[in-house]
Structure formats: C-alpha cells, structure tokens
C-alpha positions in Angstrom: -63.6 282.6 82.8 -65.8 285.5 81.7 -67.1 286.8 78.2 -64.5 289.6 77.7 -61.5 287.1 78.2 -63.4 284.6 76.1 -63.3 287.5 73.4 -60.0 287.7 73.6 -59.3 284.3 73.3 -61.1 284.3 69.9 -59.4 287.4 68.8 -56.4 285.5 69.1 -57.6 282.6 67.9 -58.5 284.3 65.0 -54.9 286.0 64.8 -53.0 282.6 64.8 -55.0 281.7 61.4 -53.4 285.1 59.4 -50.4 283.8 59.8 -50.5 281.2 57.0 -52.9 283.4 54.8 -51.0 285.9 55.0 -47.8 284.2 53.8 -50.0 282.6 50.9 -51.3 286.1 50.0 -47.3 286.9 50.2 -46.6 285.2 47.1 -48.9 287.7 45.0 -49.0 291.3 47.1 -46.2 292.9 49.0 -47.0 293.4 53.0 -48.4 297.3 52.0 -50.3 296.2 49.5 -52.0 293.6 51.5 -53.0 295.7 54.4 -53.9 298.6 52.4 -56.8 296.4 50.5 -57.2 294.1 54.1 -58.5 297.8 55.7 -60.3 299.1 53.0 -62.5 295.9 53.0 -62.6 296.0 57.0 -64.0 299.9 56.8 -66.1 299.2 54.1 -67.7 296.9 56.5 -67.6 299.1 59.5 -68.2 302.8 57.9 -71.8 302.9 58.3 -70.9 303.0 62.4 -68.4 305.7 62.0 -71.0 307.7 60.4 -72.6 307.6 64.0 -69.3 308.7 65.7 -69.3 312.0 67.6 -65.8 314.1 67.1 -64.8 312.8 70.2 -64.6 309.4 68.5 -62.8 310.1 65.3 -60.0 311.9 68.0 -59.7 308.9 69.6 -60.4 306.1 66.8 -57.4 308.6 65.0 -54.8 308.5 67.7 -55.6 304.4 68.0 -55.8 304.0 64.8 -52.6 305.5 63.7 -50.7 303.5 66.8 -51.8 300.2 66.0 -51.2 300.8 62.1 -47.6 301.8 62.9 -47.2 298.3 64.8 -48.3 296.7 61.8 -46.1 298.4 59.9 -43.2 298.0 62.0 -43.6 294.5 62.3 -43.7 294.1 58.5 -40.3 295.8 58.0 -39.2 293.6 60.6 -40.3 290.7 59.5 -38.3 291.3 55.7 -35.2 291.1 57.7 -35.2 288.8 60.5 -37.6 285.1 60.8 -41.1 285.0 61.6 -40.0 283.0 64.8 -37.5 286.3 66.4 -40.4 288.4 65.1 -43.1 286.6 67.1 -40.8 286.8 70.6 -39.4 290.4 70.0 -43.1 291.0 69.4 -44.3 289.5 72.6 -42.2 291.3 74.6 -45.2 293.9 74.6 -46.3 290.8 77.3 -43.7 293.1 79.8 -44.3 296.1 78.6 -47.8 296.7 78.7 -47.6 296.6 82.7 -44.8 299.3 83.2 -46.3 301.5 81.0 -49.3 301.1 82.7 -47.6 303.3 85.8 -47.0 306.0 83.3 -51.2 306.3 83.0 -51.5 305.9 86.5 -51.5 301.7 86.9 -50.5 299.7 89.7 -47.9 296.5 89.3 -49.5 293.8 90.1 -47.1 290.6 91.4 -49.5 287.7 89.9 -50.0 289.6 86.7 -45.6 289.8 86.4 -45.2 286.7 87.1 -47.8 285.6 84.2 -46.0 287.8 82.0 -42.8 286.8 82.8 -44.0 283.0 82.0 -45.8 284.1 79.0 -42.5 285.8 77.3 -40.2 282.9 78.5 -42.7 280.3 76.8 -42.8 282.2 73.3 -38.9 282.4 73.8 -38.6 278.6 74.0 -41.3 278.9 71.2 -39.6 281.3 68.8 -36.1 282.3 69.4 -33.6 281.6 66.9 -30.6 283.8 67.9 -30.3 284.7 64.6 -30.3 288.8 64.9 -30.5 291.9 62.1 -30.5 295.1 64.2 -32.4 296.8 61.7 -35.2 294.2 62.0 -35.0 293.9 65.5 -35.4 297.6 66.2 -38.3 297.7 63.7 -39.7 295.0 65.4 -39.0 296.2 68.9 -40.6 299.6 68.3 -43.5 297.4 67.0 -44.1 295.8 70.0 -43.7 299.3 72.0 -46.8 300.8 69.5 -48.8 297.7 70.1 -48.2 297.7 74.0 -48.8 301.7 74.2 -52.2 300.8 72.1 -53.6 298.2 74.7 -53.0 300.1 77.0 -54.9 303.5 75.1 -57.5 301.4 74.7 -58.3 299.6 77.7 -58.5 303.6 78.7 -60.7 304.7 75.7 -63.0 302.0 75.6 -65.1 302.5 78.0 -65.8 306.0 77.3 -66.9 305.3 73.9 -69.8 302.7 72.1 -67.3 300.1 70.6 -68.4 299.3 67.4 -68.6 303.2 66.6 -65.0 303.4 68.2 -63.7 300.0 66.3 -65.2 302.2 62.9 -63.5 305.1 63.4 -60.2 303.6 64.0 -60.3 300.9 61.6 -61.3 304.1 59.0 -58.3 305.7 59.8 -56.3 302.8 59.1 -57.3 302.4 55.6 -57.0 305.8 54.6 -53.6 306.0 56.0 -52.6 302.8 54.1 -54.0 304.1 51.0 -52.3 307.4 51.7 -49.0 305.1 52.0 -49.4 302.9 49.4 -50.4 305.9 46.7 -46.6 307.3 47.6 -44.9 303.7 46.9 -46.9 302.9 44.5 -48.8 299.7 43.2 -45.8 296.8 42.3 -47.9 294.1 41.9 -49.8 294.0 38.7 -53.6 295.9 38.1 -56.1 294.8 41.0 -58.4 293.2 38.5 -56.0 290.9 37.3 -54.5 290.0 40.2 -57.6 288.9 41.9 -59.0 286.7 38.8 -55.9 285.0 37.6 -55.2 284.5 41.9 -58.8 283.6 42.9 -57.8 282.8 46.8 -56.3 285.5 47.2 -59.7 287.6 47.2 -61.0 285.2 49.8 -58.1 285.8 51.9 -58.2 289.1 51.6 -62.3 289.1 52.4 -61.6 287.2 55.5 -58.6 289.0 56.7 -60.9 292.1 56.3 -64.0 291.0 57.3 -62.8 288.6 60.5 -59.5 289.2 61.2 -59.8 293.1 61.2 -63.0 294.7 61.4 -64.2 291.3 63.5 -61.4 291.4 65.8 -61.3 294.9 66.5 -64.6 295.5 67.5 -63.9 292.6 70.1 -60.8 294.2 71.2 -63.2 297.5 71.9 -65.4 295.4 73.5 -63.8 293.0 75.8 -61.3 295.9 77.0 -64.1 298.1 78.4 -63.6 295.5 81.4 -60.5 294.5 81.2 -57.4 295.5 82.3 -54.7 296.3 79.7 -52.2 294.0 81.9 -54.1 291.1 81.9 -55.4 291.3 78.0 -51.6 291.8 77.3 -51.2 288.5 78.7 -54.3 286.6 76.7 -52.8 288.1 73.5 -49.7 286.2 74.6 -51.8 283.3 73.1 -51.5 284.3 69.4 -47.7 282.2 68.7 -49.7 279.2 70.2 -52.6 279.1 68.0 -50.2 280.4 64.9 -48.2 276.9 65.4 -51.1 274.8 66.0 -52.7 276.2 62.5 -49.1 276.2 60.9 -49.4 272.7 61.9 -52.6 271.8 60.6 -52.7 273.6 57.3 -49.2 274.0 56.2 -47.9 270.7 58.0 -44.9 272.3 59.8 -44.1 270.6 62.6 -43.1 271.5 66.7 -39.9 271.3 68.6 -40.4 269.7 72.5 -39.2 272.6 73.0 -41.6 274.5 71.3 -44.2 272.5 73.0 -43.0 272.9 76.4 -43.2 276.8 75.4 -46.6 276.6 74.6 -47.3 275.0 77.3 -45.6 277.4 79.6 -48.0 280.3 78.1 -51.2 278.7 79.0 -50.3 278.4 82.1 -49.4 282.0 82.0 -52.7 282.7 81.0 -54.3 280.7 83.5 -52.1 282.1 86.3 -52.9 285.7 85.1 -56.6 285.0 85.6 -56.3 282.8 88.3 -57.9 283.9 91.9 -55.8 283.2 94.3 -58.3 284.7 97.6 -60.3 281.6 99.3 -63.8 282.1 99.3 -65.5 283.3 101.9 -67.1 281.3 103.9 -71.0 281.7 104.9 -72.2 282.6 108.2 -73.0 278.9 109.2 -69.4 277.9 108.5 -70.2 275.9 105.8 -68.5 276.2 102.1 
C-alpha cells in the first residue's frame, strides 16, 4: 500500500468522524449555516497559500471549488428529506460513476477496478438501504453524488498540474465565499454568532475541527494523494467513509450494527483491497529463483 492511498484512507477516516459532529452541531445551526462558518475557518487557515496562486489556479480551484460545494449542498437537501442511511448509498453510487465518466476525459474501463466498485456499492447497500424513498431527496442526493464523482475525476486531472496546497487554497477560498454569498441571501436563522458560540461552547470546537481537519486538512490530501492516483481507484477508497461513519457512530453515539450491516462493511474492504490488489506474478530473476 503506498502513501497516496494511505492519504486517502485518512481522508476518509477523517470523514466518518463528521458525521456525529455534524449532527451534534445540527441541533444549534442549520446545514448552510454550518458549512458557511466550517469554510470560512478552513480558508482562513489556507489563504496565505492562495495568495501564492497563479490565475491558472484560482480557474481551476473555482471550477473545483464550485463542484464539490454543490455536492455538499445537494447532499444537505437531500438529507432533510430522506435518512442518513439512503443518503449514504445514493451517495456512493459516485463508486460507479466515477469510472464511466472517466471515458468521457479520455479513461479506460478497467475490469478489476468494476468489479471493486461493484462490490463497494453492494456493501454500502447492505450497509445503508432502507427502501424508504422521497424523489425529491433522492434526486438531490443523486445529483450529489454526480458533482462529487465529476470532481474526482477534475481533480485527479488538475492536480498534478498545479502545487496542491496552493490549489487546495484556492478552491477551499471559493467555497467560503460562495457559502457566504448563499447564506447572506437566506439569511442568519439561528441566533447572533456571539451568542451562539458562548451559550453552545462545543459547537466552536466542532466547528474548529471540521474546519481545520475535516476541510482544509482533508483537502489538501485529496490534492495531494490524487496527483498519483487514478480517479477510479480513489473513487473506490472513498467508498470507505460509511464504514468508518458506523464504527464512530458506534463508539461515540452507541448506535449499534446489523449482521447485515457488518457483512456490508466487510464486503467494501474487500472492495478496496481488490481495487488495489496486483493480480500480475512477479517476475522471476534470471537465475530462476523468486
């Protein structure tokens, strides 16, 4: 196993532990609210890179920028109408559609990289499906997943033409200025800022580390890790995220898994493993032996 899918292991670690902060933040900000102040803290972190960026850059930190903010987005509407369990398999379908988008830029099908994300999709399904639908939620959520596959794959592309810190900066930029943008035409529901944050004192925190970590953190590593990766097989690693999100909703919030469940989980390791497998014996040296 090599660094960059080690990276995107931990991004995904990382993402599994936002699930119960974020429904804990839940209770005092509404989903806009949360990511506009969750990007502000993430660029405030990151700005003194895009300061660096060439206009090259801020094009493409913009276009990836605005594509992965509309998956957040989309997802959030979503997930106001249907579970966080039909939300988390509609959303890895992206698993399947990163690949055949792929041909679109130019990419080649691989078989071994299908099958693993065929197995990854059918493990979140016995993971998270519920059967309980809301076409408006699943179209929100489906067009989430579309924004979020269409961004792995722009930046498996992008990355390597750019430093990743500054491109993680620029894009990350973007983001919050969009969300403020957004949340100045809704407007502000829950209470003044100031007040919010002293009489709710962990929801700063969460907000610092979902900033800090699980944005500015785990963008950069995205940049990073996809300079050498292909967007197929980091589709698949992402594929992870449901599994670590049930093993921290286990240990924080004591909700328990299905056998089921489990077996799904299970089923996406393997995915994993099979999607970074190498199949091709080794050669062997010229004096026959191993």
């Amino acid at each position: 196993m090599n660094l960059n899918v080690c990276l995107l292991i931990i991004v995904t670690v990382i993402w599994g532990t936002t699930f119960p902060l974020l429904r804990t933040a839940g209770f005092h900000l509404n989903g806009l609210e949360t990511s506009t102040l969750r990007f502000i803290v993430a660029a405030v972190c990151l700005f003194p890179f895009a300061l660096k960026a060439s206009s090259k850059t801020w094009r493409d930190g913009a276009l990836l920028g605005s594509i992965a903010l509309l998956s957040y987005v989309s997802q959030a509407y979503g997930l106001e109408l249907i579970s966080s369990n039909r939300s988390a398999f509609i959303t890895s379908l992206n698993v399947l559609m990163v690949p055949f988008l792929g041909l679109m830029f130019g990419g080649r099908l691989s078989l071994q990289i299908i099958i693993a994300a065929c197995m990854a999709c059918a493990g979140i399904g016995l993971m998270s499906w519920d059967g309980l639908g809301n076409l408006a939620g699943d179209a929100a959520t489906l067009g989430s997943a579309l924004a979020y596959a269409l961004y792995i794959i722009l930046l498996s592309r992008y990355a390597r033409a750019h430093n990743p810190i500054t491109l993680a900066a620029t894009l990350t930029v973007v983001m919050a200025l969009l969300c403020i943008v957004a949340t100045a035409a809704a407007g502000w529901h829950s209470g003044t800022l100031p007040t919010l944050l002293t009489r709710a004192e962990p929801v700063w925190k969460i907000l610092v580390f979902l900033g800090v970590v699980a944005s500015a953190g785990t963008l950069f590593m995205q940049a990073l890790a996809q300079q050498n990766i292909s967007a197929e097989k980091a589709a698949v690693i992402y594929a992870l995220e449901p599994v670590f999100a049930s093993l921290f909703g286990w240990w924080w919030l004591a909700e328990t898994m299905s056998l089921r469940a489990g077996i799904g989980a299970a089923i996406v390791v393997l995915a994993v493993v099979a999607g970074e497998w190498n199949f091709r014996p080794k050669a062997k040296s010229a004096s026959g032996l191993n």
